[in-house]
N, C-alpha and C positions, 0 to 999 in steps of 0.2 A: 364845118366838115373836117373827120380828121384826116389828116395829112400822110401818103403813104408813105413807108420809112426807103431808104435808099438802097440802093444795091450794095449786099457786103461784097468788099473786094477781101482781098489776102492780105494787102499792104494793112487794112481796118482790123485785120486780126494781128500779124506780127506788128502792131503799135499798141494795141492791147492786152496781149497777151507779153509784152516787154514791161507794160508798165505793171501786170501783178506778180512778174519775177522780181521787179523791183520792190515793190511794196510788200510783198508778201508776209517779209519778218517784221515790218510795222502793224500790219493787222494780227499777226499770232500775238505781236505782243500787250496790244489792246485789245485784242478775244474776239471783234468781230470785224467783216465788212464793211468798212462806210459809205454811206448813202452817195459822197459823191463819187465813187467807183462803180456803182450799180447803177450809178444815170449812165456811165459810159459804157453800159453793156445794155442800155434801153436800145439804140440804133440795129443791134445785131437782131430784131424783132421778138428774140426771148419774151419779155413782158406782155406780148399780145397777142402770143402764137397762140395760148389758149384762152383768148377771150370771144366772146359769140362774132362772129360773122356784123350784123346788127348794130353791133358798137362799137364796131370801126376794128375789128379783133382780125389778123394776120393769119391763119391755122399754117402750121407746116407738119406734115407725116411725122408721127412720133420718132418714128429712127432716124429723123433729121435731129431730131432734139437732143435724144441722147449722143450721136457726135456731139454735137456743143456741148453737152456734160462732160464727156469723155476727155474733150479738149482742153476745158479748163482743168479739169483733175490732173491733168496730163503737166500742170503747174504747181495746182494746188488743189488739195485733195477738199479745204473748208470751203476757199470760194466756189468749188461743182458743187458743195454740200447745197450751200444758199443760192445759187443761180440754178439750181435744180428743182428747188421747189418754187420755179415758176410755172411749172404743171399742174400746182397745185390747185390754179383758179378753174380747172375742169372742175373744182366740186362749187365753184359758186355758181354754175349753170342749176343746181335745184332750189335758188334762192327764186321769188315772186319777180317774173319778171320787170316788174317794176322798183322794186330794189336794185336788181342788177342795171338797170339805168340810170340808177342815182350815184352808185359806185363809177361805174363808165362815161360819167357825166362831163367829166375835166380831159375826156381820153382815153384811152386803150391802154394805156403802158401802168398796170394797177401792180404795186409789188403786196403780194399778202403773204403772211407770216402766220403762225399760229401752235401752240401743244396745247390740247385739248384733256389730256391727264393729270391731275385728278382730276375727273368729273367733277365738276360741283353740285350740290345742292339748288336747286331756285326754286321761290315762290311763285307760282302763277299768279298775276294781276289778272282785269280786266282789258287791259293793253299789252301785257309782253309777262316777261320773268324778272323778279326781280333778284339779284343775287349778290353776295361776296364770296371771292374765291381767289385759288393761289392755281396760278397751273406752271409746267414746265420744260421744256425744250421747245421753245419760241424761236429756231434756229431762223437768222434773218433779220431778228425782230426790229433792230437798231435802224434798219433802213426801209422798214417796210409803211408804207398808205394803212394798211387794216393788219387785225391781228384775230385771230380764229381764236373762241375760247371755249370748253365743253361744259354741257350742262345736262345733268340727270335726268333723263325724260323717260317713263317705263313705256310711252306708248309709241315708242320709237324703235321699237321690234328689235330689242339688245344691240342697236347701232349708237353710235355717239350725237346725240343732238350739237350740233357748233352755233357758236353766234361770232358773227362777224360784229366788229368793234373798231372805230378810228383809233387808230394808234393814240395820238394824245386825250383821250380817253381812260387808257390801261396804265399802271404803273409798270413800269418794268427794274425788275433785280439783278445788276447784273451780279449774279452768283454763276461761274462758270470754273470750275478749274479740273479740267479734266488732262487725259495724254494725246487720244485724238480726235481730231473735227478741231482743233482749237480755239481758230480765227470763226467758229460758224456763229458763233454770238447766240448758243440754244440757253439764252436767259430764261429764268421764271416772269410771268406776268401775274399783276391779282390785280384786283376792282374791290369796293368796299362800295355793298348796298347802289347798287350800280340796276339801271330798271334797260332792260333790251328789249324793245317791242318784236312783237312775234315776226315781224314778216322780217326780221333782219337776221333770222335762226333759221336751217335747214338741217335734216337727218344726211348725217356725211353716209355716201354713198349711195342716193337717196336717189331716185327716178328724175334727171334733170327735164327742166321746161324748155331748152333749147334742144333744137331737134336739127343739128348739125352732125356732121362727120366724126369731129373730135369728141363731140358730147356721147356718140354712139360708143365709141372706144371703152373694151373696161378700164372705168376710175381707178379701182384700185389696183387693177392690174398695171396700170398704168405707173402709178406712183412706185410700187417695187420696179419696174424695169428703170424708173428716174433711180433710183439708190442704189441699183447694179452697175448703171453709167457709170456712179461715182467710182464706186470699186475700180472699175475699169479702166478710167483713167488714170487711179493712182498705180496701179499695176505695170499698166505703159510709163508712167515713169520712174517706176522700178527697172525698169529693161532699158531706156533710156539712161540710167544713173549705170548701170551694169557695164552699155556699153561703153558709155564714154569714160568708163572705170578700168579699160584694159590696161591702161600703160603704167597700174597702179603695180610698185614691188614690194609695197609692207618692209617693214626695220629688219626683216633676217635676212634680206640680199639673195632672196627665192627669183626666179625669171619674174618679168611681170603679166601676169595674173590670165590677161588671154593665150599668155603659151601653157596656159595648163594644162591638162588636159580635163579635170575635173570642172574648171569652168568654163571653157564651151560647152561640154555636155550639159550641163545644169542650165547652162543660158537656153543653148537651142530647144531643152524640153520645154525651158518656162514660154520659151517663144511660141513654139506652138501649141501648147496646151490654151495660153491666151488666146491666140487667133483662133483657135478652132471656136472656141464656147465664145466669141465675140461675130462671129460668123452666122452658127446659130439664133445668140442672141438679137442680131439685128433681122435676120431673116423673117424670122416669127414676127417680130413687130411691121415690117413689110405685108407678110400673109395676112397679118388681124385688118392692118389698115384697106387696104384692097377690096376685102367684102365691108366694111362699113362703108368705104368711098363708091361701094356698089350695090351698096341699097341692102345688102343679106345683114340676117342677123347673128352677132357671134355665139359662135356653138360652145358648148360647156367645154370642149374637146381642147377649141382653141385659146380658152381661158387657160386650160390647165398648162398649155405649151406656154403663154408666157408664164406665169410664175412658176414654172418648174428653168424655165431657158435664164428668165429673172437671179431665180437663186441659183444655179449651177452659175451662172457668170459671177457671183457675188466670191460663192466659192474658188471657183479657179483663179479668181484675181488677189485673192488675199494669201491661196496655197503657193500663187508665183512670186509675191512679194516674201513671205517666207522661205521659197526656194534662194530666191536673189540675194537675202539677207545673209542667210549661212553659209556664203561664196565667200563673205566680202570685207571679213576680219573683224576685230575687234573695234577698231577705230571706229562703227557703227551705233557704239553704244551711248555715245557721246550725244547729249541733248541736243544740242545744236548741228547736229548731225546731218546732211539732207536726206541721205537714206534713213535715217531714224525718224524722222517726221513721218516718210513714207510708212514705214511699218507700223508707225501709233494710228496713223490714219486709215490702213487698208483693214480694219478688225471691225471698223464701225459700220459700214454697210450690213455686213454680217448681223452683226445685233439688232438692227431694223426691225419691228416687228414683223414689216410684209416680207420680211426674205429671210423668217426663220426657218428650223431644219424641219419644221414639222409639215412646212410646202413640202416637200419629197411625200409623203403619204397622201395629202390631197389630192395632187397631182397626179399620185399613180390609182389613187382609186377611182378617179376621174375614166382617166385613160385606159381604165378595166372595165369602166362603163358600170361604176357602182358612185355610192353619194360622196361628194367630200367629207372629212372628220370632223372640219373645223366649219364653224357656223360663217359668213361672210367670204367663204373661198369663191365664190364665182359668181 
């Protein structure tokens, strides 16, 4: 029987959330999370908030989830990167039930990892696919149980066929040198003539077999509101560096920096331009969750509200780390910087594919009561 996990107190977070202020520059400077810092964020239920009810899986309302994105961001913008995509196990609810038993078999607390791009090629056998392939942003990968990989399937109505794969199964590259996400470990994975029987592949976004609250939730809506969290939290600690930046007076012997006049205003707008679109953002996720925890089905209407609330947060979190930046001197520019981490980090939500600018037209054509542009928007 699995074991329920324990009440988080506050003391359980300020002792975890000290020890990734301390570690932090040891993971940017090895490129990923390691696996025993993600056991010590297994307690706070993350890992099995979206696993089925059935195998021992914890659910908690997605806007709970996203504070704990937001929180950890609020440190470090790679570790929300990777602890964010523990929402991602809502897509292995369309796996064969009994697969997803096999995986849930040791426990509920599954870390899965995966980049599914490039597609690969596979052979259909008699039993599965057989394939070799290279895929890439495996963000996670380093500490994850399974790793998601894609495969060309045309009869999978232009969705991404995945195959779930044991970690020590795949080879993993760490090629990563990017400016932000740094510490997310989104290494390349391949396999070489590698055979994946069918029932261990589902179409991502695909009609799940578990017929739960969270399964009812949009999938993918789901995953852009997890990549706006992160925004979010790097954002707050844009404003956090801001604040605790007033008594800063730069080499030309100017007052320091909060008697200015131009930075409080800049601060106070970024303050509330953030809270307002963080306001909205959690609200909506509130409204969706409430009719699936009540039986209704989600309307096109309120899909559009998250991924439009999604990417408006994405945006206003990356336009308030911008604002914050050109307050706060040159001394910014400096790699080692903490506000310059912040800013290499707050551009990357953004580039997400689910909180690209092209959600603004889906959204509103949605919300006009016409079809979305983009194939997979609802």
């Amino acid at each position: 029987m699995t074991m329920k996990l324990p009440q988080v107190t506050e003391a359980m977070w300020e002792t975890l959330l000290a020890e990734l202020t301390e570690r932090r520059a040891e993971f940017h400077e090895q490129r990923y999370i390691p696996r025993d810092f993600i056991e010590k964020v297994v307690p706070f239920g993350v890992y099995r908030h979206a696993t089925p009810i059935q195998f021992g899986g914890e659910p908690m309302p997605p806007s709970e989830f996203l504070r704990i994105i937001e929180r950890f961001g609020r440190v470090d913008g790679s570790t929300a990167w990777v602890i964010g995509f523990a929402s991602a196990n809502t897509y292995l609810g369309a796996l064969p039930v009994e697969t997803q038993a096999k995986i849930y078999a040791a426990g509920p607390d599954i870390v899965l990892a995966g980049g599914l791009y490039p597609m690969a090629e596979a052979e259909v056998t008699e039993t599965g696919y057989r394939v070799s392939g290279r895929w890439k942003f495996a963000s996670g990968c380093m500490a994850a149980d399974y790793i998601s990989v894609g495969l060309l399937d045309p009869s999978a109505g232009g969705k991404p066929r995945a195959a779930i794969v044991p970690k020590e199964q795949l080879n993993i590259i760490q090629e990563w040198d990017v400016s932000g996400m740094r510490a997310s470990g989104s290494f390349d994975t391949s396999v070489e003539n590698a055979l994946i029987p069918f029932e261990w592949t589902y179409v991502r976004g695909g009609a799940p077999l578990i017929d739960e609250p969270l399964f009812r939730y949009p999938l993918i809506g789901y995953q852009a509101q997890c990549h706006a969290a992160i925004g979010l939290g790097v954002a707050q600690n844009a404003l956090d560096y801001a604040h605790d930046a007033g008594s800063y007076r730069g080499i030309t012997g100017a007052p320091p920096v909060a008697q200015r006049a131009y930075y409080r205003t800049e601060f106070s707008r970024a303050y509330a331009a953030l809270q307002s679109a963080r306001s909205w953002f959690l609200d909506v996720a509130d409204e969706v969750w409430v009719s699936v925890t009540g039986g209704d089905e989600v309307s096109p209407e309120q899909i559009a509200r998250i991924r439009l609330s999604a990417v408006n947060m994405s945006d206003v979190a990356a336009q308030v780390v911008h604002d914050v930046s050109k307050i706060s001197g040159a001394k910014i520019i400096d790699n080692s910087h903490p506000l310059n981490i912040i800013r290499m980090d707050a551009q990357v939500p953004q580039l997400h594919a689910s909180l690209s600018q092209h959600m603004y037209d889906d959204a509103g054509a949605v919300l006009l009561g016409l079809d979305p542009t983009t194939p997979g928007f609802l």
